[in-house]
FIZAKE-442872 format. One record per residue: x, y, z of N, C-alpha, C, CB in turn; chain. Coordinates in nm, 3 decimals, always signed. Glycine has a CB too. Layout:
N
ATOM       n_X       n_Y       n_Z      ca_X      ca_Y      ca_Z       c_X       c_Y       c_Z      cb_X      cb_Y      cb_Z   cadena
ATOM         X         Y         Z         X         Y         Z         X         Y         Z         X         Y         Z        A
...
***
This chain:
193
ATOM       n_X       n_Y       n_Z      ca_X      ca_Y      ca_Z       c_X       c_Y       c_Z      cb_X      cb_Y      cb_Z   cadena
ATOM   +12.683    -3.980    -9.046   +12.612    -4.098    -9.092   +12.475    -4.056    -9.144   +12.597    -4.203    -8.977        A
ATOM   +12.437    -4.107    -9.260   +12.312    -4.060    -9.356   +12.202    -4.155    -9.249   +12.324    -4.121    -9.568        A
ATOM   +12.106    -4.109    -9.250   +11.948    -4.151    -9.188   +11.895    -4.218    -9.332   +11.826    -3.987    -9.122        A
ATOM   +11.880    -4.357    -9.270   +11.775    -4.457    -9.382   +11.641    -4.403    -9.377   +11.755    -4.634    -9.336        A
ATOM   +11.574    -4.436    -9.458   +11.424    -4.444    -9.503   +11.373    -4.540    -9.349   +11.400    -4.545    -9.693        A
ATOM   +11.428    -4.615    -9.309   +11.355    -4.660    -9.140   +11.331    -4.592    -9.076   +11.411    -4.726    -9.042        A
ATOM   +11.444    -4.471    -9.018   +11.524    -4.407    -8.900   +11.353    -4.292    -8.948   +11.758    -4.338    -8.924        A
ATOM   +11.353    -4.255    -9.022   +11.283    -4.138    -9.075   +11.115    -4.188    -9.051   +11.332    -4.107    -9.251        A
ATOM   +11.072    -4.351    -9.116   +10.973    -4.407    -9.080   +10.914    -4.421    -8.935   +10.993    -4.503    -9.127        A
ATOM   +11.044    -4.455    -8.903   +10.980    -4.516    -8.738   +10.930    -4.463    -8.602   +11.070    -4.581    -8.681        A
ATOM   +10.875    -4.304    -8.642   +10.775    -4.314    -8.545   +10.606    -4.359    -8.586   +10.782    -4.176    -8.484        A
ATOM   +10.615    -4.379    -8.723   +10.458    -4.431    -8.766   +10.449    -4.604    -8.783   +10.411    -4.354    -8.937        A
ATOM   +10.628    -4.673    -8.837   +10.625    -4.770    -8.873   +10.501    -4.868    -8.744   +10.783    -4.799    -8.895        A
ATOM   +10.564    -4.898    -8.669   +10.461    -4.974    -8.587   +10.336    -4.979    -8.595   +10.464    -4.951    -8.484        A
ATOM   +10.235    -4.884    -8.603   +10.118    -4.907    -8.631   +10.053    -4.954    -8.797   +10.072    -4.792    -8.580        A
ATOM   +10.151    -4.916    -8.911   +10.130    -4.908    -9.020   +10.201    -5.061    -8.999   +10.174    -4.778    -9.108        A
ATOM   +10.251    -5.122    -8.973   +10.364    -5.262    -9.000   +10.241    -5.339    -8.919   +10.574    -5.266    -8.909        A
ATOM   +10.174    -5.294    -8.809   +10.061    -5.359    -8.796    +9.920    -5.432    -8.905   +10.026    -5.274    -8.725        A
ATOM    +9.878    -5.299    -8.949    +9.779    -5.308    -9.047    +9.843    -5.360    -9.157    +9.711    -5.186    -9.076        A
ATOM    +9.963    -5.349    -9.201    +9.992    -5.431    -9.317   +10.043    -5.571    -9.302   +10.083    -5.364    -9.391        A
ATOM   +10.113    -5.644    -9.194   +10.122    -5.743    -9.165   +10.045    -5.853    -9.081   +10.198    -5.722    -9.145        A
ATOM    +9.959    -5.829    -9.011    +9.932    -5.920    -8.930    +9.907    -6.046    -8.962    +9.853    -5.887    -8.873        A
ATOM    +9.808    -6.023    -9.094    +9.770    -6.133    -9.122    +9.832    -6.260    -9.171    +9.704    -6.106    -9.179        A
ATOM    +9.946    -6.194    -9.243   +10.074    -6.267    -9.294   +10.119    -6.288    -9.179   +10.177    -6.199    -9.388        A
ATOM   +10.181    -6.224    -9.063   +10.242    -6.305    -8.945   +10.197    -6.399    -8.892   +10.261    -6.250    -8.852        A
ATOM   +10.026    -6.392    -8.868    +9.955    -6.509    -8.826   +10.005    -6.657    -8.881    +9.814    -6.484    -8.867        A
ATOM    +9.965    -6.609    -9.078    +9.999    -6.695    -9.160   +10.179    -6.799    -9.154    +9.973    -6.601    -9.280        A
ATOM   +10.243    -6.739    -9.096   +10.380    -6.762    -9.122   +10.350    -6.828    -8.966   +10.504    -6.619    -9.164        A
ATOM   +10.335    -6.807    -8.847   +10.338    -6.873    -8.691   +10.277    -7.023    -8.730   +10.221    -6.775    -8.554        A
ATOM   +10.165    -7.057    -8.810   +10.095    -7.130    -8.852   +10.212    -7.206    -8.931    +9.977    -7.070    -8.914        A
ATOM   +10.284    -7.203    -8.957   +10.356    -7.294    -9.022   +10.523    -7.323    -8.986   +10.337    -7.252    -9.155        A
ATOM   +10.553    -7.220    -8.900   +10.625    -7.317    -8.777   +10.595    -7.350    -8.668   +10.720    -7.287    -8.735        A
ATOM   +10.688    -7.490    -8.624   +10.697    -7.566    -8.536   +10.735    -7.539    -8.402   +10.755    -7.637    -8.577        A
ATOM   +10.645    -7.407    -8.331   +10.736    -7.296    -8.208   +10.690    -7.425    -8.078   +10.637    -7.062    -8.169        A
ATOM   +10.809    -7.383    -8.005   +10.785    -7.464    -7.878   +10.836    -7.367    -7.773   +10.866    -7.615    -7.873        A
ATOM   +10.792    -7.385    -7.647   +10.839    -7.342    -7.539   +10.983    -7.396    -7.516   +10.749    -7.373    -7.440        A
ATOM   +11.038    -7.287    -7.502   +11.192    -7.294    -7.503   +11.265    -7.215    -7.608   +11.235    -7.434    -7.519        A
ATOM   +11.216    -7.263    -7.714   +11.273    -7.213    -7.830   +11.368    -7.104    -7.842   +11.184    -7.183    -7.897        A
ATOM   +11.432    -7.029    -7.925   +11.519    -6.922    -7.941   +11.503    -6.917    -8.050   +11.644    -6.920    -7.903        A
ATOM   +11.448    -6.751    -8.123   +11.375    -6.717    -8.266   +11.478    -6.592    -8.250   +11.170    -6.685    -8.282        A
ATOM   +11.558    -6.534    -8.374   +11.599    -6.431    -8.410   +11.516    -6.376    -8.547   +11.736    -6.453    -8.419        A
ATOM   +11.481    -6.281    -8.516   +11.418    -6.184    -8.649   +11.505    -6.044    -8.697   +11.254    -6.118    -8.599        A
ATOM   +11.565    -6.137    -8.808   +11.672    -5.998    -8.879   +11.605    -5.965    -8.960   +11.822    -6.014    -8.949        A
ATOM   +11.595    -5.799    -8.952   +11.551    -5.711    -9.013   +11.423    -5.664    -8.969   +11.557    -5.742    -9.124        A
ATOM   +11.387    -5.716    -8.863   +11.250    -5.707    -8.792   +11.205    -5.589    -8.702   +11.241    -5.820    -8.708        A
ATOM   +11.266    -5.464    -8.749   +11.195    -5.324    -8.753   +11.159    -5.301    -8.573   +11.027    -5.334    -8.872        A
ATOM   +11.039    -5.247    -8.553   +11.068    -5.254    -8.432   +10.976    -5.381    -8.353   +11.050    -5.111    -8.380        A
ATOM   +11.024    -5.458    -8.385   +11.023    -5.622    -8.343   +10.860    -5.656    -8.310   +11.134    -5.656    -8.181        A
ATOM   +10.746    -5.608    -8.365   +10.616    -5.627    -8.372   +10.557    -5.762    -8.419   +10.575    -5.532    -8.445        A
ATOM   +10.638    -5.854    -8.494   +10.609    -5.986    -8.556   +10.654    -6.078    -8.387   +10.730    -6.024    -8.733        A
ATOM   +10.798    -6.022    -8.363   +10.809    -6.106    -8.252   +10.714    -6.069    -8.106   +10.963    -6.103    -8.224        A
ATOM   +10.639    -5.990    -8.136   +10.562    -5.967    -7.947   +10.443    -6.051    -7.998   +10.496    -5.755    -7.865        A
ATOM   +10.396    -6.086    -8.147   +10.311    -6.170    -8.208   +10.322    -6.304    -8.158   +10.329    -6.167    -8.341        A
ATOM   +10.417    -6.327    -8.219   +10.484    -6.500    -8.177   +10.464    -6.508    -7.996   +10.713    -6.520    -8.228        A
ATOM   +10.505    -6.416    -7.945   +10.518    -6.386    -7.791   +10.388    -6.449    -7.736   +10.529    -6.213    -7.750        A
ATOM   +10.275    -6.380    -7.797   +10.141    -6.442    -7.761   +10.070    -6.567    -7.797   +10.063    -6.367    -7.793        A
ATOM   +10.147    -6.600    -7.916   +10.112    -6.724    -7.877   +10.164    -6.871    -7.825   +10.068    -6.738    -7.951        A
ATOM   +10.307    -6.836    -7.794   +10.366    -6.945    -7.705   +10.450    -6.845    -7.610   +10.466    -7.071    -7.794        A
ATOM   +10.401    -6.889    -7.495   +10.509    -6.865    -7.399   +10.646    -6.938    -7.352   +10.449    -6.859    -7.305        A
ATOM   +10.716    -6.843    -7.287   +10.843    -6.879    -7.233   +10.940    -6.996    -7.363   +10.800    -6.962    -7.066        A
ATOM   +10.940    -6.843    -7.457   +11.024    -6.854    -7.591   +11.123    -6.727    -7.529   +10.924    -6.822    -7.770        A
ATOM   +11.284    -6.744    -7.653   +11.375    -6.649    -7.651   +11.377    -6.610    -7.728   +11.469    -6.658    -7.628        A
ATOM   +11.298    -6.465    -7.739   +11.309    -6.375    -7.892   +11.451    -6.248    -7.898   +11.128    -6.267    -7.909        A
ATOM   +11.463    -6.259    -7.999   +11.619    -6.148    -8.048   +11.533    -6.104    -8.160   +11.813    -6.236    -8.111        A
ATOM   +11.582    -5.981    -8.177   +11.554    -5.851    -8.237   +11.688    -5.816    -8.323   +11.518    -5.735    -8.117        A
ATOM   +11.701    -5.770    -8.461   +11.816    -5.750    -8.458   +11.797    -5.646    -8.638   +11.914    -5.915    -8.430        A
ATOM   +11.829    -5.547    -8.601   +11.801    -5.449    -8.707   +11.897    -5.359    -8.703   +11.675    -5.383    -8.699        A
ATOM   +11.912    -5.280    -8.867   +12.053    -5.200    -8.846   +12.014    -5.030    -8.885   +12.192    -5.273    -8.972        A
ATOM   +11.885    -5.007    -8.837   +11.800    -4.875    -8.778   +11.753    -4.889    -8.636   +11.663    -4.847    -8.865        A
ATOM   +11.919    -4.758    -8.595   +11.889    -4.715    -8.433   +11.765    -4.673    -8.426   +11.977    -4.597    -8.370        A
ATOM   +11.666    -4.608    -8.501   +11.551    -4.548    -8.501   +11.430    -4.706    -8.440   +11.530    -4.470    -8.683        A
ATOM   +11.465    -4.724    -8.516   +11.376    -4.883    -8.505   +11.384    -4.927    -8.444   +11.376    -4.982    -8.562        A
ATOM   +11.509    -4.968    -8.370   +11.545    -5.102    -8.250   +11.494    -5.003    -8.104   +11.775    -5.165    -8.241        A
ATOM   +11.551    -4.845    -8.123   +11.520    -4.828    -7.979   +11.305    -4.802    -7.973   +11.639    -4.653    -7.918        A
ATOM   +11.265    -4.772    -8.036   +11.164    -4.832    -8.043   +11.093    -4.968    -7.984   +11.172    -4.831    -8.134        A
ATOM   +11.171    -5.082    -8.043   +11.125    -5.231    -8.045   +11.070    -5.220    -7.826   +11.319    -5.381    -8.114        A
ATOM   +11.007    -5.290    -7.796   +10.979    -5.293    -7.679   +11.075    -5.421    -7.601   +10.825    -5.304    -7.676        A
ATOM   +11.107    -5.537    -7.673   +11.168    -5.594    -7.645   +11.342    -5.621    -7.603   +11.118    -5.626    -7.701        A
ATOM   +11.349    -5.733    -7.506   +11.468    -5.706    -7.408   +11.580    -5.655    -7.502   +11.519    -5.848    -7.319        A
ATOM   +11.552    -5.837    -7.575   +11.691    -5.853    -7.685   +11.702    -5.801    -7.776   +11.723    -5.956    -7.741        A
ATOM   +11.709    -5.652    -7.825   +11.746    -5.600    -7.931   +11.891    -5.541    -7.967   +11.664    -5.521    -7.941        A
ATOM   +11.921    -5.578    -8.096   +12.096    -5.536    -8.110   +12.062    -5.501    -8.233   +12.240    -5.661    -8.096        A
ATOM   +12.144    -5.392    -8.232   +12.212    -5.290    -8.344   +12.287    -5.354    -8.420   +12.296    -5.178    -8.297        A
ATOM   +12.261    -5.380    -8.539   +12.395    -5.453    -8.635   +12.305    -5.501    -8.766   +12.492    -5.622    -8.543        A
ATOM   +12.394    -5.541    -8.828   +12.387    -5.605    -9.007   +12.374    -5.729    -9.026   +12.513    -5.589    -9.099        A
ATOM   +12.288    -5.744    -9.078   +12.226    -5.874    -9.131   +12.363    -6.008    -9.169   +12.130    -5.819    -9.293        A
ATOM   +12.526    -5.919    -9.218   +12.581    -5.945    -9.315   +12.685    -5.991    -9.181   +12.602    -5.833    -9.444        A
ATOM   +12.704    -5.951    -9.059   +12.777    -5.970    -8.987   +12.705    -5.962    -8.834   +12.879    -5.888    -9.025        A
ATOM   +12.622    -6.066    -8.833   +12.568    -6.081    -8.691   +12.660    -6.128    -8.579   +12.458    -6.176    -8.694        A
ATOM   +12.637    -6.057    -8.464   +12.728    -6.025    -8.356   +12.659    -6.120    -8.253   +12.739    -5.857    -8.313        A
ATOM   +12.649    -6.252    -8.331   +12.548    -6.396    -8.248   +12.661    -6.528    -8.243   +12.369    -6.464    -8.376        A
ATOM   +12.699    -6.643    -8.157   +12.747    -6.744    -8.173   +12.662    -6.833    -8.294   +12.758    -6.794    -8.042        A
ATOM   +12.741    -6.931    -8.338   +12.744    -7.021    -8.426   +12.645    -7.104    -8.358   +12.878    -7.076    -8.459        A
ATOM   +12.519    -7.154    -8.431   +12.404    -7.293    -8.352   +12.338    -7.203    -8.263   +12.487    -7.449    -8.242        A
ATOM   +12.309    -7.084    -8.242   +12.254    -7.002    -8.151   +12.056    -7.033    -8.192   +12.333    -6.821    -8.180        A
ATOM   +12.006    -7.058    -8.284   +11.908    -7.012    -8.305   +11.793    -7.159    -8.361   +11.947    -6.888    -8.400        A
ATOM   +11.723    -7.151    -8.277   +11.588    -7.253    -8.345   +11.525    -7.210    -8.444   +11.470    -7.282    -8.258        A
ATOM   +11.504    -7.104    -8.435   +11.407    -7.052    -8.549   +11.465    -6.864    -8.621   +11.219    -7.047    -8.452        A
ATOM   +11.521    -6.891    -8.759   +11.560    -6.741    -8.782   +11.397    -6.707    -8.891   +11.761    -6.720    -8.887        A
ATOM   +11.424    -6.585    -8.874   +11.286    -6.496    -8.963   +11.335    -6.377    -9.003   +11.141    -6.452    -8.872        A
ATOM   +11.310    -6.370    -9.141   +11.352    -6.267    -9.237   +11.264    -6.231    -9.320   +11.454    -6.299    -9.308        A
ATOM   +11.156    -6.121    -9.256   +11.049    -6.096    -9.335   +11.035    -5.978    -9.384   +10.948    -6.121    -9.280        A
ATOM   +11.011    -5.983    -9.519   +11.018    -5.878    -9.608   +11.139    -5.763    -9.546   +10.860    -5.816    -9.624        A
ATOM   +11.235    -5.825    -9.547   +11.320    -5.747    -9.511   +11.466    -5.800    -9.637   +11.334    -5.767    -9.330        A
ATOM   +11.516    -5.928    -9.681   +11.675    -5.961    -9.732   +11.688    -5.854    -9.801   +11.713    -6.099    -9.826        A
ATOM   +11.589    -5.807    -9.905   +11.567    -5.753   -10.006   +11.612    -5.619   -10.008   +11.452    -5.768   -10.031        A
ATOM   +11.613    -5.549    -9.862   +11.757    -5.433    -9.862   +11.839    -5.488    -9.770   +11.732    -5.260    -9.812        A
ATOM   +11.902    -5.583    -9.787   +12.048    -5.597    -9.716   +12.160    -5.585    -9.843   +12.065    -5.765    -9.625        A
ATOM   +12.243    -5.502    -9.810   +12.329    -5.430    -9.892   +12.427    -5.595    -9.978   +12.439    -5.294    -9.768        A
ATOM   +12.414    -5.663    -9.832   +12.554    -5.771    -9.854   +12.435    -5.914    -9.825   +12.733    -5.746    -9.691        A
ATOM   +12.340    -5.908    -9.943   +12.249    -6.080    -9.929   +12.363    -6.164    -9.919   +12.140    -6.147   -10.085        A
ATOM   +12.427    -6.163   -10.002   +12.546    -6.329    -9.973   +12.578    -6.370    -9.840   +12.718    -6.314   -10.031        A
ATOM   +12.662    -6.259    -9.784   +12.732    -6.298    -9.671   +12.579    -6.327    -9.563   +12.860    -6.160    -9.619        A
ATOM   +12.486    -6.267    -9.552   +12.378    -6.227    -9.498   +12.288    -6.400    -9.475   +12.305    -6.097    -9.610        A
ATOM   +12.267    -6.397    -9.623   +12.230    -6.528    -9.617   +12.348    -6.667    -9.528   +12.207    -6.550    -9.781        A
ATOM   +12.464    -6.664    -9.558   +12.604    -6.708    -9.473   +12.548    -6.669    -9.336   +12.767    -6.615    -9.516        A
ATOM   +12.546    -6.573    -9.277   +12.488    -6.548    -9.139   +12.396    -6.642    -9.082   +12.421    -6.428    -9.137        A
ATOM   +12.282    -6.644    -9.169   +12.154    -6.717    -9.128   +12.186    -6.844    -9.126   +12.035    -6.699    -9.215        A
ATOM   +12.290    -6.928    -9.178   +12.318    -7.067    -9.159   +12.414    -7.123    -9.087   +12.335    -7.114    -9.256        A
ATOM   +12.473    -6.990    -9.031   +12.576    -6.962    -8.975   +12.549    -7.026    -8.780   +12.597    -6.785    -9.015        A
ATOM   +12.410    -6.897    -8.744   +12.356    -6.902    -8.637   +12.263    -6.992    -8.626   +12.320    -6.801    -8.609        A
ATOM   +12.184    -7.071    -8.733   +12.082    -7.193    -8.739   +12.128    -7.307    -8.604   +12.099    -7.279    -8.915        A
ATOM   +12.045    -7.321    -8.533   +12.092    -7.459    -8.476   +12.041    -7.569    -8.583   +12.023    -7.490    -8.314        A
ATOM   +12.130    -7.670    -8.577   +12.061    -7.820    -8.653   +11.949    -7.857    -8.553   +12.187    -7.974    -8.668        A
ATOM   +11.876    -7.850    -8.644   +11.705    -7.895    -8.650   +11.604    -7.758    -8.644   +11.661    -8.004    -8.493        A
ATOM   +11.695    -7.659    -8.697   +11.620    -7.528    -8.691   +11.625    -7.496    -8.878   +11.718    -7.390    -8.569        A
ATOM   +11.529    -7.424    -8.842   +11.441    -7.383    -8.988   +11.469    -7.211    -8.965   +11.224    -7.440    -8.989        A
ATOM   +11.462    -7.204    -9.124   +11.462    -7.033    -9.165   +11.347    -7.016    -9.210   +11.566    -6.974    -9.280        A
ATOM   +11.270    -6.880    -9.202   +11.138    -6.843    -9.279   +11.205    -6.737    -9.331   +10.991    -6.810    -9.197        A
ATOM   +11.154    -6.695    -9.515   +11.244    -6.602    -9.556   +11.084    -6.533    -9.626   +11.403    -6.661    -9.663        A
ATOM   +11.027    -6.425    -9.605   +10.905    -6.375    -9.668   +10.942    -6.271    -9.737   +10.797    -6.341    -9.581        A
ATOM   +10.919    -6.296    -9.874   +10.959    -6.138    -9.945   +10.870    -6.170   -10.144   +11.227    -6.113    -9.951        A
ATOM   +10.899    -6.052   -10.192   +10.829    -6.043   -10.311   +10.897    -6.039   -10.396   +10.755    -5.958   -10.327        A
ATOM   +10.816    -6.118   -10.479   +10.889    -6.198   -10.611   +10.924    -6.093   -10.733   +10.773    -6.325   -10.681        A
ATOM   +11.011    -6.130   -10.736   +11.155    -6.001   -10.837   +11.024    -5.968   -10.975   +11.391    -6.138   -10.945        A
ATOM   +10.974    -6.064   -11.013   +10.893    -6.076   -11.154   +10.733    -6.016   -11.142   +10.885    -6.252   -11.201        A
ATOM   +10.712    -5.989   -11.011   +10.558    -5.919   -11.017   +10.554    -5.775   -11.019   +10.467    -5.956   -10.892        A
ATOM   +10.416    -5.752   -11.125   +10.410    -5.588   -11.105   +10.421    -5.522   -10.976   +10.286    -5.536   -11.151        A
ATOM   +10.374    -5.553   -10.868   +10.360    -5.483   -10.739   +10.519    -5.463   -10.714   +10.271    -5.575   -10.612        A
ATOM   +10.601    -5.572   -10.719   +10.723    -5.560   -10.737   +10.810    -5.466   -10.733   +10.735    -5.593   -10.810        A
ATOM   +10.779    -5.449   -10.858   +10.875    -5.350   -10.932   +10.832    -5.198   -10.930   +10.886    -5.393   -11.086        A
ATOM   +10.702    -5.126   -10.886   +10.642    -5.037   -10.861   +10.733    -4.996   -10.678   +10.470    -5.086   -10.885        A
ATOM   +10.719    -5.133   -10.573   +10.812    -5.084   -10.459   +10.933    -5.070   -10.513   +10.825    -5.174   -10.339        A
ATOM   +11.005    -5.162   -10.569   +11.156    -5.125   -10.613   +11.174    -5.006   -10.684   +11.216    -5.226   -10.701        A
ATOM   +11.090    -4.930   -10.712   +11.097    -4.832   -10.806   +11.096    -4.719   -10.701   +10.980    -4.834   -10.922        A
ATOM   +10.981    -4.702   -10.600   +10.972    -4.633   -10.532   +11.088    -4.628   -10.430   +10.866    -4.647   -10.501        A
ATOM   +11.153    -4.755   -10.359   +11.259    -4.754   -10.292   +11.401    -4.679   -10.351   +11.271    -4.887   -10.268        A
ATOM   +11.395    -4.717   -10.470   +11.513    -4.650   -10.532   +11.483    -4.514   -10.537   +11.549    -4.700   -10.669        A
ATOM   +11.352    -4.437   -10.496   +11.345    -4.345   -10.528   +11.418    -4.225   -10.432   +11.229    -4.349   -10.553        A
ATOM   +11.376    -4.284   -10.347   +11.364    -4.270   -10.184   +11.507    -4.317   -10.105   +11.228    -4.377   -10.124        A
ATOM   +11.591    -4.366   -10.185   +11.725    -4.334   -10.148   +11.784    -4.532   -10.112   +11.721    -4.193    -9.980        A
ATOM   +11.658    -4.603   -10.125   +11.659    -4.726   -10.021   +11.630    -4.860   -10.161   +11.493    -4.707    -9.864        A
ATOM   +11.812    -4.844   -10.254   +11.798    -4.990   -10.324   +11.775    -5.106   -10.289   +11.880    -5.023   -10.372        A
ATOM   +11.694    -5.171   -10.355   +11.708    -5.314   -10.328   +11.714    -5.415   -10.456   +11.591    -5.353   -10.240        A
ATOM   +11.672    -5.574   -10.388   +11.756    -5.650   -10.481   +11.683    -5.739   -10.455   +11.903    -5.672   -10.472        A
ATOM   +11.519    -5.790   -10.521   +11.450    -5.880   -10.485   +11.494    -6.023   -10.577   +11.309    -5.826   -10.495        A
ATOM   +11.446    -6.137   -10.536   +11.464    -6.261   -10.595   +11.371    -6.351   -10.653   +11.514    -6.322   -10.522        A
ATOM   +11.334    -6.420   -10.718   +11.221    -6.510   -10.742   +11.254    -6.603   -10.644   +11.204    -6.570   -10.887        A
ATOM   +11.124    -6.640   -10.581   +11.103    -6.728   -10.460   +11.226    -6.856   -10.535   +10.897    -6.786   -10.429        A
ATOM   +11.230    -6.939   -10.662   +11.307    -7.059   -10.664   +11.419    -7.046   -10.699   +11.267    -7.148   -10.729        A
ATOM   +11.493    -6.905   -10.716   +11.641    -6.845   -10.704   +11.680    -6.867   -10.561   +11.653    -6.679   -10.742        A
ATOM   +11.664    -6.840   -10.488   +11.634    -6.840   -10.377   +11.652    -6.966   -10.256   +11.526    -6.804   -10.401        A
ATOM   +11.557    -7.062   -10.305   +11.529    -7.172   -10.307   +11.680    -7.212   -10.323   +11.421    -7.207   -10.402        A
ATOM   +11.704    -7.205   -10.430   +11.812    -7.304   -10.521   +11.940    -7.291   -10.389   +11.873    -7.217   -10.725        A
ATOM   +11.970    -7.131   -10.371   +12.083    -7.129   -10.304   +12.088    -7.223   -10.164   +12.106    -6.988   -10.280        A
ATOM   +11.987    -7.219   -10.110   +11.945    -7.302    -9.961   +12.012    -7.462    -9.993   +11.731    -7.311    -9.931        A
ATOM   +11.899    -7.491   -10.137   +11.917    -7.621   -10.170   +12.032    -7.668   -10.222   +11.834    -7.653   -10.243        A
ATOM   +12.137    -7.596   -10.260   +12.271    -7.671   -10.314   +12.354    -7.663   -10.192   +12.353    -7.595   -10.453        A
ATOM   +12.342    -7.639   -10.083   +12.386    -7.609    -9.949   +12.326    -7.746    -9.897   +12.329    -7.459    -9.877        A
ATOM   +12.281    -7.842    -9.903   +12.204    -7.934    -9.844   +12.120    -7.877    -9.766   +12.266    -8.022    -9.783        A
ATOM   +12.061    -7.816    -9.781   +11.916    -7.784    -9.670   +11.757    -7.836    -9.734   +11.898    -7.580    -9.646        A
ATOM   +11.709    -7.870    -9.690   +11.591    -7.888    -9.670   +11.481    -7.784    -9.734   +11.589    -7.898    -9.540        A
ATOM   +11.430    -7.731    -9.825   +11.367    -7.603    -9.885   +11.225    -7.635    -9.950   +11.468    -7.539   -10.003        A
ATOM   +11.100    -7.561    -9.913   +10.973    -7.574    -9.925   +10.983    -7.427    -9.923   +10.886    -7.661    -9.825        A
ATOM   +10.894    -7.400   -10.096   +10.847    -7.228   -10.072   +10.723    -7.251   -10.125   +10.938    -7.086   -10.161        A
ATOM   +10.655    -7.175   -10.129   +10.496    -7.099   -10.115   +10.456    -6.969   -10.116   +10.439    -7.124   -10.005        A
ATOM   +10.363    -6.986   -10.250   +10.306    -6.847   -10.243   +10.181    -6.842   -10.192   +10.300    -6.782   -10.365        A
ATOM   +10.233    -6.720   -10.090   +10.104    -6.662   -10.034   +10.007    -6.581   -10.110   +10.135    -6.584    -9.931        A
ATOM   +10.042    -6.536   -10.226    +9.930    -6.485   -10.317   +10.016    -6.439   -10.457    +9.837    -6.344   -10.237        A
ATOM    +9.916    -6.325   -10.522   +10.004    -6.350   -10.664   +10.166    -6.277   -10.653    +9.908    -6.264   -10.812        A
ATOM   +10.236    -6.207   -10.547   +10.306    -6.149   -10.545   +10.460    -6.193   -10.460   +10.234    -6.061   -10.519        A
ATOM   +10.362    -6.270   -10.341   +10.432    -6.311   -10.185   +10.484    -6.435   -10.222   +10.323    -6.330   -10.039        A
ATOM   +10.592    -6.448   -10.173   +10.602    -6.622   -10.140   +10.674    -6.618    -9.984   +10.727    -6.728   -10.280        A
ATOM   +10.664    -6.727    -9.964   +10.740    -6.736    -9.811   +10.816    -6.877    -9.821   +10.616    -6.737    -9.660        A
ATOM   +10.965    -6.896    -9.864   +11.075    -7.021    -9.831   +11.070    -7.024    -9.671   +11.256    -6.988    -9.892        A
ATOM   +11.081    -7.187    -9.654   +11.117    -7.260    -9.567   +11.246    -7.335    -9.535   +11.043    -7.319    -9.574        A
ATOM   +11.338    -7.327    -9.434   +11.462    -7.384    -9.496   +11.512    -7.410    -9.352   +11.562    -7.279    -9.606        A
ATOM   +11.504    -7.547    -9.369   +11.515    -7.665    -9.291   +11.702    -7.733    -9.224   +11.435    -7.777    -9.406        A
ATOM   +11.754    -7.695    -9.117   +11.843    -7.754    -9.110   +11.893    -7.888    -9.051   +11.883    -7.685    -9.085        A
ATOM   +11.949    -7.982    -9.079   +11.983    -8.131    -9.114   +12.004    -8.127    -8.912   +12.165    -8.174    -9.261        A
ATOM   +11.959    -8.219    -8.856   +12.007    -8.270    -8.699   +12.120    -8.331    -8.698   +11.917    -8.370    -8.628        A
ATOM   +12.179    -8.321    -8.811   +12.316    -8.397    -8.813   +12.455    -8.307    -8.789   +12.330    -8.467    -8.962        A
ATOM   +12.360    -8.185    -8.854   +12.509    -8.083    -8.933   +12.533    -8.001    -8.819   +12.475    -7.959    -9.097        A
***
């Protein structure tokens, strides 16, 4: 089995996923609705540093970890971490209040089914946060360039491509850019469904 660009990262990722995210994680906690109790899965969430974030500021939440770099997960400090693919999560159906997919869809080999996952495990009245960079900006295409370089394709989207798929699904969808590059979708599931 070939070693990803993670497996190889992750004895620095954590401190560097620090300095480059926090502020955006702050930004993203700020705009969901976390409660005590809750159950948050973060696919693709490296070694689970966004979720010990969330950790501090509400207690006695259920965080899952779930990344498909052994390098990364055994890292993560947290209980719930599982080994597996975005494209075939090894979670029950309605499992989840809150899913988070940050800057991460964008190398999942299989987005379709992936995205299928995430609506898959949604409980009704749970929301998705999806944070990633818009297919059309220079910064963009300079990482995609470099990822491809480095062995690690990807496949970014414009935030209202994106959008669209949530929304012809009946969901609920609010995106936002966080600056000239970022956006972060919101995607809302029905208490009915």
């Amino acid at each position: 089995m070939s070693r990803s660009i993670f497996d190889l990262l992750a004895p620095i990722y954590g401190p560097i996923s620090r300095v480059i995210f926090t502020n955006t994680w702050k930004n993203i906690i700020k705009r969901m609705d976390l409660k005590s109790g809750d159950k948050i899965l973060d696919i693709g969430g490296g070694q689970g540093q966004f979720l010990d974030e969330i950790q501090k500021e509400v207690k006695d939440i259920d965080v899952y970890l779930l990344d498909d770099s052994k390098s990364m997960v055994k890292k993560a400090s947290l209980s719930n971490r599982i080994l597996g693919k975005a494209c075939s999560l090894p979670l029950a159906e309605d499992s989840f209040d809150h899913i988070l997919c940050i800057d991460a869809l964008h190398h999942f080999q299989n987005q379709k089914e992936s995205k299928k996952e995430m609506i898959r495990t949604l409980k009704p009245g749970g929301d998705i946060h999806i944070l990633d960079l818009d297919k059309n900006e220079i910064l963009t295409k300079i990482v995609c360039t470099f990822e491809f370089l480095v062995g690690e394709p990807s496949r970014f989207y414009e935030g209202e491509e994106l959008k669209k798929y949530f929304s012809e699904r009946g969901f609920q969808t609010s995106i936002e850019r966080l600056n000239s590059y970022e956006f972060i979708l919101q995607v809302k599931k029905d208490h009915s469904e």
